[in-house]
N, C-alpha and C positions, 0 to 999 in steps of 0.2 A: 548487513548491507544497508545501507543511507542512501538514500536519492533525497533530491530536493525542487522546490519548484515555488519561484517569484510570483506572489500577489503582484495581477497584471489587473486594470480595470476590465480588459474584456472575461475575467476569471470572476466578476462578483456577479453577486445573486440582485435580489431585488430588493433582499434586507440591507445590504450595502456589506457582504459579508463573503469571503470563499465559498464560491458552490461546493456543496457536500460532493457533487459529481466529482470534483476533482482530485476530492480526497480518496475516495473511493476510487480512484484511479489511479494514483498512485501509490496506495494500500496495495489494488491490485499487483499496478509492476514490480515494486519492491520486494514480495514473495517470489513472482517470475524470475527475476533477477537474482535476488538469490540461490535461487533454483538451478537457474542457469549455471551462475558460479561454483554452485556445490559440485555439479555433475561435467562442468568444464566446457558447457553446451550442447554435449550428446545425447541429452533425451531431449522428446518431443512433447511437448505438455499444452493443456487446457483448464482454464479456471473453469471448476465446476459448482464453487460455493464465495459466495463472499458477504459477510457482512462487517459492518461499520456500527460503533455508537459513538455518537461525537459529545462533549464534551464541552466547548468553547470554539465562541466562532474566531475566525481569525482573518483581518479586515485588511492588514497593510503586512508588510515584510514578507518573508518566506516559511515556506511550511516544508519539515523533514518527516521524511516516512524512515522508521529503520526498522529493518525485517530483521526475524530471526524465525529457524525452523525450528518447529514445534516435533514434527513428525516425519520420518523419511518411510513409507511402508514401499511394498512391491507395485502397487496401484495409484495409490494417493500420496502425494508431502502436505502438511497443514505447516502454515506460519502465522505466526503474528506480527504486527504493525502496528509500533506504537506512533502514532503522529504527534510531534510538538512545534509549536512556535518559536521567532528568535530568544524571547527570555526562558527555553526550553519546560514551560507551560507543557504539560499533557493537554493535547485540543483533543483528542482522539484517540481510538484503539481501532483494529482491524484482527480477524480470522480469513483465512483465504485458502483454500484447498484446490488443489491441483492435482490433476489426473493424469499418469504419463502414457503417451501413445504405445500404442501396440503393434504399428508398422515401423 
C-alpha cells in the first residue's frame, strides 16, 4: 500500500524542511491502511507502537509512504514503511504495530 502527501508550506518545520510529524503520520496510516485492505475493513485496530528514523529531509515535492506487513498474529500486525521522495531517495523508514480490537 502507497499513500502520498504534497510538500505544502504550512507542512515545513522551522529548518525549512517536512516536519517529521508528518512522516510519522503517514508511516502511521499507511500500515492502517494496509491493514484495512488485508482484512477488507473488518477488524477494528489501534497503533500501539511506532517508530521512525529518518534519513533525509525533504523540502519541496511529495513524500510516499509504502507499507508492507511484516507480521499478521491473532493480537498484533507489525508493518513497515519505507518513506521516499520524488527521485525515490530513501528519506525514511518506519515500524508500526497494531493491535486488533476485541469487541
Amino acid at each position: 500500500m502507497t499513500l502520498y502527501c504534497k510538500v505544502k508550506p504550512e507542512l515545513i518545520n522551522s529548518a525549512g524542511v517536512l516536519h517529521g510529524g508528518v512522516s510519522a503520520s503517514i508511516a502511521d496510516t499507511a500500515v492502517g491502511v494496509a491493514i484495512q485492505h488485508h482484512f477488507g475493513g473488518t477488524r477494528s485496530i489501534s497503533t500501539v507502537e511506532l517508530k521512525v528514523n529518518y534519513f533525509r529531509p525533504v523540502a519541496a515535492g511529495t513524500l510516499y509512504a509504502r507499507a508492507h506487513l511484516l507480521r499478521i498474529g491473532s493480537t498484533l500486525c507489525i508493518g513497515r514503511v519505507d518513506l521516499t521522495d520524488d527521485d525515490k531517495n530513501l528519506v525514511g523508514t518506519g515500524i508500526v504495530t497494531y493491535i486488533f480490537s476485541t469487541s
